[in-house]
C-alpha positions in Angstrom: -235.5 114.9 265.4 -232.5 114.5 267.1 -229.0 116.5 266.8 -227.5 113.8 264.9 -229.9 113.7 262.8 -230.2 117.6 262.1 -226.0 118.0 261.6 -227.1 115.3 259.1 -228.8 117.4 256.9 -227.4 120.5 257.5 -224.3 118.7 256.3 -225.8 117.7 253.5 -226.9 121.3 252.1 -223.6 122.8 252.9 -221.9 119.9 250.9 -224.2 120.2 247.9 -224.7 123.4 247.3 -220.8 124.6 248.6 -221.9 127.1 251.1 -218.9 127.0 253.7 -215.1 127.3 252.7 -212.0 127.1 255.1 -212.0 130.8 257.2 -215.6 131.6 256.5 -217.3 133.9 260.0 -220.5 133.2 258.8 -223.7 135.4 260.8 -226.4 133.8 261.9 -229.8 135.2 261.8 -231.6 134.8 265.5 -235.0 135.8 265.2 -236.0 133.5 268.7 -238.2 131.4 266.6 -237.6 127.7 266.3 -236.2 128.1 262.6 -233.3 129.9 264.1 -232.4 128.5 267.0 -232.4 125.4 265.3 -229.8 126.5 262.8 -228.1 127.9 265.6 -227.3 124.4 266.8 -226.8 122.7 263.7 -224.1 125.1 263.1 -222.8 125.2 266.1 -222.4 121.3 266.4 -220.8 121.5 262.1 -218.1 123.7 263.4 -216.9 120.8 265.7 -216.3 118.1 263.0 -216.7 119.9 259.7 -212.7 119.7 257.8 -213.5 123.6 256.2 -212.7 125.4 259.3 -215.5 128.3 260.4 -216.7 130.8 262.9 -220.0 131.4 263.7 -221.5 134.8 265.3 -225.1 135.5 266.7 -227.3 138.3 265.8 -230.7 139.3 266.8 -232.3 142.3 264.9 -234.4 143.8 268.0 -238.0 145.0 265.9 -238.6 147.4 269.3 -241.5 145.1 270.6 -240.7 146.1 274.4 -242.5 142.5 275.5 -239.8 140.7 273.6 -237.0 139.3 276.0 -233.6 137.7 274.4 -232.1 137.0 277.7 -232.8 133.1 277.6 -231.5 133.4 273.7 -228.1 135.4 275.5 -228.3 132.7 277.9 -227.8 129.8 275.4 -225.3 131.8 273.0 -223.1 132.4 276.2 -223.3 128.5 277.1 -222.5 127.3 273.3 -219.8 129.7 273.6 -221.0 131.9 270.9 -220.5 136.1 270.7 -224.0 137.2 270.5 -225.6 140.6 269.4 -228.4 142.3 269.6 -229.2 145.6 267.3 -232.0 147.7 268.5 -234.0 149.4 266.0 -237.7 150.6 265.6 -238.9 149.1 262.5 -242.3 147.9 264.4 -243.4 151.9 264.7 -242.1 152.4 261.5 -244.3 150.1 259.6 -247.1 150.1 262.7 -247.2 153.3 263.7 -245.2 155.9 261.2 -246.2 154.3 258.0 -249.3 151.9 258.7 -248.2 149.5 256.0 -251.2 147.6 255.1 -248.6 145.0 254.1 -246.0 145.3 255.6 -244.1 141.6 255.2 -241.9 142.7 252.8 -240.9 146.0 254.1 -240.3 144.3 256.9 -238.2 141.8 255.9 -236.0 143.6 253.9 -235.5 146.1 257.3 -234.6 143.4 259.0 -232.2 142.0 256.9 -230.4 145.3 255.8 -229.9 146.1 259.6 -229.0 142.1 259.6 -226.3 142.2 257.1 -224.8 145.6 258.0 -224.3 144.4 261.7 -222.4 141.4 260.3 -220.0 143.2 258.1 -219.5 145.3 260.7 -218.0 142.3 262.9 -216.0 141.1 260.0 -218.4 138.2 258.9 -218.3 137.3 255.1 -221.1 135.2 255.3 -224.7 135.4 257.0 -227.3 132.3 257.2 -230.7 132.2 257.0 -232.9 129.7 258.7 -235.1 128.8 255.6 -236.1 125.3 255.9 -238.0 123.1 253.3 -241.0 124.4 254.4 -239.9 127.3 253.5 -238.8 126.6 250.0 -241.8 124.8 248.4 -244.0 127.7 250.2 -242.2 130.4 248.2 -242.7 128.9 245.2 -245.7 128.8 245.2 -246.5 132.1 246.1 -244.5 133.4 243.5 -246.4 131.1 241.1 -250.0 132.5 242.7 -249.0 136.2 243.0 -245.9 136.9 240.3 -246.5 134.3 237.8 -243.3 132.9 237.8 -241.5 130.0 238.8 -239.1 130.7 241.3 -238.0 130.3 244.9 -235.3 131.7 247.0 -231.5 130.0 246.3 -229.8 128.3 248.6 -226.8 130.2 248.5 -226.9 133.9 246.8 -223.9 136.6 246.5 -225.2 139.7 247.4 -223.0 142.1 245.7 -223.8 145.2 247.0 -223.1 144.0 250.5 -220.5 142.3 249.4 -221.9 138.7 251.5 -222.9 135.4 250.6 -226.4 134.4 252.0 -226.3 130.7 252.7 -229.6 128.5 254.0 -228.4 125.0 255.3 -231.4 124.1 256.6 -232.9 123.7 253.3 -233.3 119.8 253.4 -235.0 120.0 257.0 -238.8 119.3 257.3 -240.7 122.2 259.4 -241.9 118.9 261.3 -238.9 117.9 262.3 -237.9 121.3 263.5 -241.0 121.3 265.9 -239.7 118.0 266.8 -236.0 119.3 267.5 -237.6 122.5 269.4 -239.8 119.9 271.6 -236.7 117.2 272.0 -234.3 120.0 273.4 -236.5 122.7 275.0 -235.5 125.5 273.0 -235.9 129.0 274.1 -237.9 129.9 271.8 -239.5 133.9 271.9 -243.2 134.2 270.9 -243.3 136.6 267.9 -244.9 139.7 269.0 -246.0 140.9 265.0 -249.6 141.6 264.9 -250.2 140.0 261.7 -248.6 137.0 262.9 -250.6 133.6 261.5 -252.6 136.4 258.9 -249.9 136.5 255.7 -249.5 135.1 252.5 -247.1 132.6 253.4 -249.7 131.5 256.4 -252.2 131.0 253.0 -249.0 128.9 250.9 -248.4 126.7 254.2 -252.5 125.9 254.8 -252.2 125.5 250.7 -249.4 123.4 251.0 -251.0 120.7 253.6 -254.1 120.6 251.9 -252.4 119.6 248.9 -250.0 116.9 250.4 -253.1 115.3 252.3 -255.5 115.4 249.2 -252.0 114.2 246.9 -249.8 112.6 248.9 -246.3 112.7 248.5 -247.3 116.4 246.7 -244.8 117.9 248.5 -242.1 115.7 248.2 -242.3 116.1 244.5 -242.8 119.8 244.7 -239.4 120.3 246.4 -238.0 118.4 243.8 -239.5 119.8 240.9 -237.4 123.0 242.9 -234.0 121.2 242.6 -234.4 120.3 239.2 -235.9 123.1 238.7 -233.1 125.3 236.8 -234.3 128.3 238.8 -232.5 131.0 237.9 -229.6 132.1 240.2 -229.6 128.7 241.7 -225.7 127.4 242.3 -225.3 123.8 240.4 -225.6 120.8 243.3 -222.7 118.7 243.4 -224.6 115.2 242.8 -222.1 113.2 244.0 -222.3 113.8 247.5 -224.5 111.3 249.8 -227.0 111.6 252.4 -225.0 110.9 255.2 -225.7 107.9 257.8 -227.8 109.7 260.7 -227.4 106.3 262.4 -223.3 106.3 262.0 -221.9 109.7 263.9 -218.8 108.7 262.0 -220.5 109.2 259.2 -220.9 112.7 259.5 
């Protein structure tokens, strides 16, 4: 996938679902996966051309792995021109070593995001993004259907009133392919996650799930992401059906 092609997309989301107005410092989650750094240059390349005015600042919530390096991910933030942080915290021994969680996923995730979203109000940012992609999406639903019964999957664009931010995910029309593709086409930096459980979750389970299903059914999970849209999930913002999928071909189109 090419950039064009990703600002393509990633305009699209932000146009449907309204996640960016004029002013918005919007945080952006850097984990040194693909997922991020992907979004990192998709938002990156919107704030050039996009007529709501933005800011964009870089965070990286540090788990305390001591093999895992950000310095190439400080390398590209300084050469895009973006502020980068990194918080330090030592929620690995916390759920590794203090706690043993014998599932620790969602602990996890809800560490990192609460250190996450306090380090962005802290720099004045109103906003943070997560790098869900579509992937992402149909994978969550289904695990909610399997394990909670319910059918749900996460918004793209959620007020979280207690913080006082607005979670937005504009990579949600983006194909985990085509984010391998992207990562391949422009060399990103990309940090090997250092979780020991990495490749042995639930959501590993929904992605095998979800390819078996796609190759046995094709086209499944084309029609799975839109039974999501159309879904009425509650929570969900409406989608503003008139906008377009922009001309990836026509840069003037975006």
């Amino acid at each position: 996938m090419k950039l064009q092609q990703l600002l393509s997309y990633t305009r699209k989301a932000v146009d449907d679902y309204q996640m960016i107005e004029d002013g918005d410092k919007i945080a952006v989650g850097i984990s040194g996966g693909k997922d991020s750094l992907t979004m990192l240059y998709a938002l990156h390349g919107l704030m050039r051309f996009y007529p709501r005015k933005f800011t964009i600042e870089a965070i990286t919530v540090h788990l305390g792995y001591k093999e895992f390096d950000v310095a190439p991910v400080r390398a590209l933030c300084q050469e895009m021109g973006v502020n980068y942080t990194v918080v330090d915290t030592q929620i690995a021994k916390i759920i590794f070593e203090d706690r043993k969680e014998p599932n620790p996923c969602a602990l996890c995730a809800k560490m990192r995001k609460g250190a996450f979203n306090t380090k962005a109000k802290e720099l004045g940012c109103n906003k943070v993004a997560y790098a869900h992609h579509k992937d992402d999406i149909i994978e969550t639903m289904l695990l909610s259907l399997i394990f909670e019964g319910r059918f749900y999957s996460f918004s793209p664009k959620t007020y979280l009133d207690r913080m006082d931010v607005t979670v937005i995910r504009p990579l949600m029309y983006v194909n985990e392919a085509d984010v391998i593709g992207f990562q391949n086409k422009y060399q990103l930096p990309v940090a090997k996650s250092r979780c020991p459980i990495d490749g042995f979750t639930k959501r590993e389970y929904a992605k095998n799930l979800v390819k078996q299903l796609n190759f046995e059914h094709p086209g499944a999970r084309e029609r799975m992401f839109r039974a999501i849209l159309n879904g009425r999930i509650p929570g969900w913002p409406n989608r503003a059906d008139s906008v377009t999928i922009p001309n990836i071909d026509n840069p003037s189109g975006l």
